[in-house]
Structure formats: C-alpha cells, structure tokens
C-alpha positions as protocol buffer text, in pm:
chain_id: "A"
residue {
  index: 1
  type: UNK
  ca { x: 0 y: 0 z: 0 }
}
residue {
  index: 2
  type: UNK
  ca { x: 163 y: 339 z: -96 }
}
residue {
  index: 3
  type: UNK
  ca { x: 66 y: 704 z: -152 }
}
residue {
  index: 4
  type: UNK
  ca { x: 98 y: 882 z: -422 }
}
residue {
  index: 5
  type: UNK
  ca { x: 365 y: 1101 z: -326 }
}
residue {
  index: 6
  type: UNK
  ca { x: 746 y: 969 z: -421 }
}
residue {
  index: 7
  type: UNK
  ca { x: 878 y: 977 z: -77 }
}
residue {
  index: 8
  type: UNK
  ca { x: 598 y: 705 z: -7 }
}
residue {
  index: 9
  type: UNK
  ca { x: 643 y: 517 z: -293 }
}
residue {
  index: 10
  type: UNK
  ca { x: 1003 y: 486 z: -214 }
}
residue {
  index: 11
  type: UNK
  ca { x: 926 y: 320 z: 133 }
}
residue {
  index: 12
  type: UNK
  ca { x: 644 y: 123 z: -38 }
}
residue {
  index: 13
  type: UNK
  ca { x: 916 y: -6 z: -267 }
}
residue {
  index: 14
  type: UNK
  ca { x: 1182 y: -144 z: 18 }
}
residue {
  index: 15
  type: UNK
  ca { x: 886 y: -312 z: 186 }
}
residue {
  index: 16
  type: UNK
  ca { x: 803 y: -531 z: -116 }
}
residue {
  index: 17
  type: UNK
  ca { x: 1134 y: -604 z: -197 }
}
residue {
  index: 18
  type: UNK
  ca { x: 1207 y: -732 z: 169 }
}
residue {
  index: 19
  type: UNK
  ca { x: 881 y: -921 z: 114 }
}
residue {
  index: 20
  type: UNK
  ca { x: 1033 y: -1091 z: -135 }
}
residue {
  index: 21
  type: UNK
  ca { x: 1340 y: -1142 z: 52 }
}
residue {
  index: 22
  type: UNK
  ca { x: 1188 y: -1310 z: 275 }
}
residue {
  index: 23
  type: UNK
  ca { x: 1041 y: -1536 z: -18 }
}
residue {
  index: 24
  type: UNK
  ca { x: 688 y: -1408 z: 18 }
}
residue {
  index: 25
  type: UNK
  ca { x: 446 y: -1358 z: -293 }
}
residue {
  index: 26
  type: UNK
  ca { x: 345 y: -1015 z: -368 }
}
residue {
  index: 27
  type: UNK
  ca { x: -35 y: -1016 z: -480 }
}
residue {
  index: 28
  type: UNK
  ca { x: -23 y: -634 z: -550 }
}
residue {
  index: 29
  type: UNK
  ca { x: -57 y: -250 z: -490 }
}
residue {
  index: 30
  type: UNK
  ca { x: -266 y: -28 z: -379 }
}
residue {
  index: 31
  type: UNK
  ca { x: -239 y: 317 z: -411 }
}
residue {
  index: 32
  type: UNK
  ca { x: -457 y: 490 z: -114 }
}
residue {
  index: 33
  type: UNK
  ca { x: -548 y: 879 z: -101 }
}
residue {
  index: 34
  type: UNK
  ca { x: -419 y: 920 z: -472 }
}
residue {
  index: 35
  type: UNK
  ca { x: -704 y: 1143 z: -564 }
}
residue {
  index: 36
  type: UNK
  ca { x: -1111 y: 1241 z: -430 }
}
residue {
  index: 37
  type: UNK
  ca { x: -1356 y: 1275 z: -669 }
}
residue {
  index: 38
  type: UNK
  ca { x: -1553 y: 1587 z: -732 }
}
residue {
  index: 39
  type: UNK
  ca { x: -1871 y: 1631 z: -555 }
}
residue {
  index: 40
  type: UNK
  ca { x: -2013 y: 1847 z: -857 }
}
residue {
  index: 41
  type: UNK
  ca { x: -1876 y: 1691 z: -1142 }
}
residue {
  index: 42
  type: UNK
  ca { x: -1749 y: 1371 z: -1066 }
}
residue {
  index: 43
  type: UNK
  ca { x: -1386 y: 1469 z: -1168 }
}
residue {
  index: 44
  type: UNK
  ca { x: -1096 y: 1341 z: -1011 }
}
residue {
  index: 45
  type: UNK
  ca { x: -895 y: 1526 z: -890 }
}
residue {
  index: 46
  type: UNK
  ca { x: -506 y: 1435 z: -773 }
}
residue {
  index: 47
  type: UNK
  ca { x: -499 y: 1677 z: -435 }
}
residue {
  index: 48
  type: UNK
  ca { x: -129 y: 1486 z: -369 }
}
residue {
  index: 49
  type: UNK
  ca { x: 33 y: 1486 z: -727 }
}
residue {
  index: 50
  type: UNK
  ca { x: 267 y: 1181 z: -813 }
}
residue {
  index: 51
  type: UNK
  ca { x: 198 y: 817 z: -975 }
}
residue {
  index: 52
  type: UNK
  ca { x: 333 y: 641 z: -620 }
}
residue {
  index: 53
  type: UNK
  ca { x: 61 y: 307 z: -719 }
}
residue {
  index: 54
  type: UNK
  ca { x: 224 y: 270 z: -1080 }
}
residue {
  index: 55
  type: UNK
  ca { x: 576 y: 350 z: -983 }
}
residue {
  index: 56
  type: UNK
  ca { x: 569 y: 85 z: -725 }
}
residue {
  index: 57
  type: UNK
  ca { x: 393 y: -184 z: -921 }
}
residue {
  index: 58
  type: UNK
  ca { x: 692 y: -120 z: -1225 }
}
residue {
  index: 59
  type: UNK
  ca { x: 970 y: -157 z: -986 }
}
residue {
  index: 60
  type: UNK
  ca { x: 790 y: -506 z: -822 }
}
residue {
  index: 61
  type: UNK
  ca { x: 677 y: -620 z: -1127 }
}
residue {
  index: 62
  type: UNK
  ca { x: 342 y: -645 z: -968 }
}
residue {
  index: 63
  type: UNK
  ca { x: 27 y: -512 z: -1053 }
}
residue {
  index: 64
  type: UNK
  ca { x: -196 y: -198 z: -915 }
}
residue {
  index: 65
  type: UNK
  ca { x: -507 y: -392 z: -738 }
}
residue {
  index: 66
  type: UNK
  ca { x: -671 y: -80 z: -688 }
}
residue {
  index: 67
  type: UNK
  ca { x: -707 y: 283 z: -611 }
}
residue {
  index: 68
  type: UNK
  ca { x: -825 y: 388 z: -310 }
}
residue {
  index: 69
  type: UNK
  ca { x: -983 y: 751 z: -283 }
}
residue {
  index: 70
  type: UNK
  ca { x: -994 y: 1006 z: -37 }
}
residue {
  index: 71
  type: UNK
  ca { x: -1367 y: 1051 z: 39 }
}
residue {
  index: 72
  type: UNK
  ca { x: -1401 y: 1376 z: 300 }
}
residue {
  index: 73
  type: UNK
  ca { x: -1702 y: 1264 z: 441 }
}
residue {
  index: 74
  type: UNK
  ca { x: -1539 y: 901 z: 584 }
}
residue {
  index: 75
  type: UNK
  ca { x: -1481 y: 1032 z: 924 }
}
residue {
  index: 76
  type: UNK
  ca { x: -1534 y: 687 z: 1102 }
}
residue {
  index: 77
  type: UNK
  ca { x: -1719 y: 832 z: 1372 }
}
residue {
  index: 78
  type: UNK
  ca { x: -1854 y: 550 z: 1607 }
}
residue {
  index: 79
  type: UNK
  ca { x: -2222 y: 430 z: 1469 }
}
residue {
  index: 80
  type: UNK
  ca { x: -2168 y: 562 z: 1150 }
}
residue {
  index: 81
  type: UNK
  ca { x: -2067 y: 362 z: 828 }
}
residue {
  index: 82
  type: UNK
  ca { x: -1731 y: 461 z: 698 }
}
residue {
  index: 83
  type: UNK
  ca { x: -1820 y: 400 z: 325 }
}
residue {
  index: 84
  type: UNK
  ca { x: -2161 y: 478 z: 171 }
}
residue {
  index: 85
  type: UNK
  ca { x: -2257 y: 140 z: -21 }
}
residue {
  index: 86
  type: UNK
  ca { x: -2160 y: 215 z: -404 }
}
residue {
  index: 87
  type: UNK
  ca { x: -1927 y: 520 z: -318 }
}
residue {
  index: 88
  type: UNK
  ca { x: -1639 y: 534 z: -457 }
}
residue {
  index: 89
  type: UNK
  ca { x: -1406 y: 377 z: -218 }
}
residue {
  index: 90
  type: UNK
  ca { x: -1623 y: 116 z: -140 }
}
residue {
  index: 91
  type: UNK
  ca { x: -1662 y: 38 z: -517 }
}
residue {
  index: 92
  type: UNK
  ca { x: -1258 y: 71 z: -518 }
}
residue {
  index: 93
  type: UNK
  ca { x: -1273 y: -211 z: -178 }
}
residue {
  index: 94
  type: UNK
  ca { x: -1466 y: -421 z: -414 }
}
residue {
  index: 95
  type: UNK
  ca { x: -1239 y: -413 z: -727 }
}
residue {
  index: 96
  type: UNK
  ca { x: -958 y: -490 z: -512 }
}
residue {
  index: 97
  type: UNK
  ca { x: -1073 y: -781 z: -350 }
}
residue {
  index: 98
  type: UNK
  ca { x: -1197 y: -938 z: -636 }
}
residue {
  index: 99
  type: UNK
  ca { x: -829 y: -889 z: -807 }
}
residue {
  index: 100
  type: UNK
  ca { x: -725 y: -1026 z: -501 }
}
residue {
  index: 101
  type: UNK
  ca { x: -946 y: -1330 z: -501 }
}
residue {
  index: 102
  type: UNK
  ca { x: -866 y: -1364 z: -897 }
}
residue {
  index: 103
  type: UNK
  ca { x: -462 y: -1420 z: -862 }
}
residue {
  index: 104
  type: UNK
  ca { x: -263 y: -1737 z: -799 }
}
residue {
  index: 105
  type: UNK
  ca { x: -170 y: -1594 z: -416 }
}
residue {
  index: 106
  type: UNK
  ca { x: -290 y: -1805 z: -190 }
}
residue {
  index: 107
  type: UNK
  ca { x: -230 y: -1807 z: 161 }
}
residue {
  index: 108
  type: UNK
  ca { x: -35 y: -2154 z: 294 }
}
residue {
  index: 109
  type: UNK
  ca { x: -181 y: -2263 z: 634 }
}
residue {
  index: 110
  type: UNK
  ca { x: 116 y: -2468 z: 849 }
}
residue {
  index: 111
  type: UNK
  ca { x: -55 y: -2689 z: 1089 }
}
residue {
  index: 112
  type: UNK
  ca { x: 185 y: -2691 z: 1374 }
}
C-alpha cells in the first residue's frame, strides 16, 4: 500500500522487496489517497500529485489492485458507516478484492 507522493512510494518499494526477501508472494498495490472525486462533477482530482501506485507496481513487477480515494465525508465516527454502499471507495474495496481473489496468491496454512 503506498501514496501517491514519491517519498511514499520509495518506502512502499523497500517493503516489497524485503517481502520478497523473505520469499513471500506479492499479490499487489494499492495506491490509497491518490485522488477524491468531485462532488459536482465527478472529476478526479489528484490533491497529492505523483503516480506512487504505478511507480511501485513497475519496480515489483506487480500489478496496481486498486485505487483507493480520499472521500471527505469518511470520518469513522462511532455508529456511523465509513463508506456509503456504491461510493467510490467502497466500489474501489470491491475491485480490489476481487483482483485479489482472482490471482494465484494463496495463503499456505502450516498446521503446527
């Protein structure tokens, strides 16, 4: 999971490549708070600049699962859903677990 910005992506990068040091399977990237969408027009807009999500997923040769974006009103408050159903970042929680559910990743269960 990375940012946009290329400080982020940067950090994002050394993670997955000591994931894969460690011999573990990357199943992706998400790129969270790359842009919000317009309440009047629908627009995206990129409040944080950069292309963290890509950048990451060409230096890890894995691909962007999905794009998370900033929705203002997701406060989280206690009692109070944190994703409208069929707003954008729920729609973008959906795409990105069905790409997860669609790859070869699976987890390996050791039975001690």
């Amino acid at each position: 999971v990375t940012t946009p910005q290329a400080d982020a992506a940067r950090v994002a990068v050394k993670a997955g490549k000591m994931a894969v040091q460690a011999h573990l399977k990357l199943a992706g990237v998400v790129e969270n708070m790359g842009h919000a969408v317009c309440p009047c027009c629908g627009e995206e807009i990129r409040i944080f600049g950069g292309d963290g999500g890509n950048q990451v997923a060409e230096e890890l040769g894995s691909p962007v699962t999905g794009r998370i974006p900033i929705l203002p009103d997701a406060t989280g408050e206690p009692g109070r859903a944190l994703f409208e159903e069929g707003s954008a970042p729920a729609r973008a929680f959906d795409e990105i677990a069905a790409s997860l559910a669609a790859t070869k990743v699976r987890r390996r269960i050791k039975v001690l």
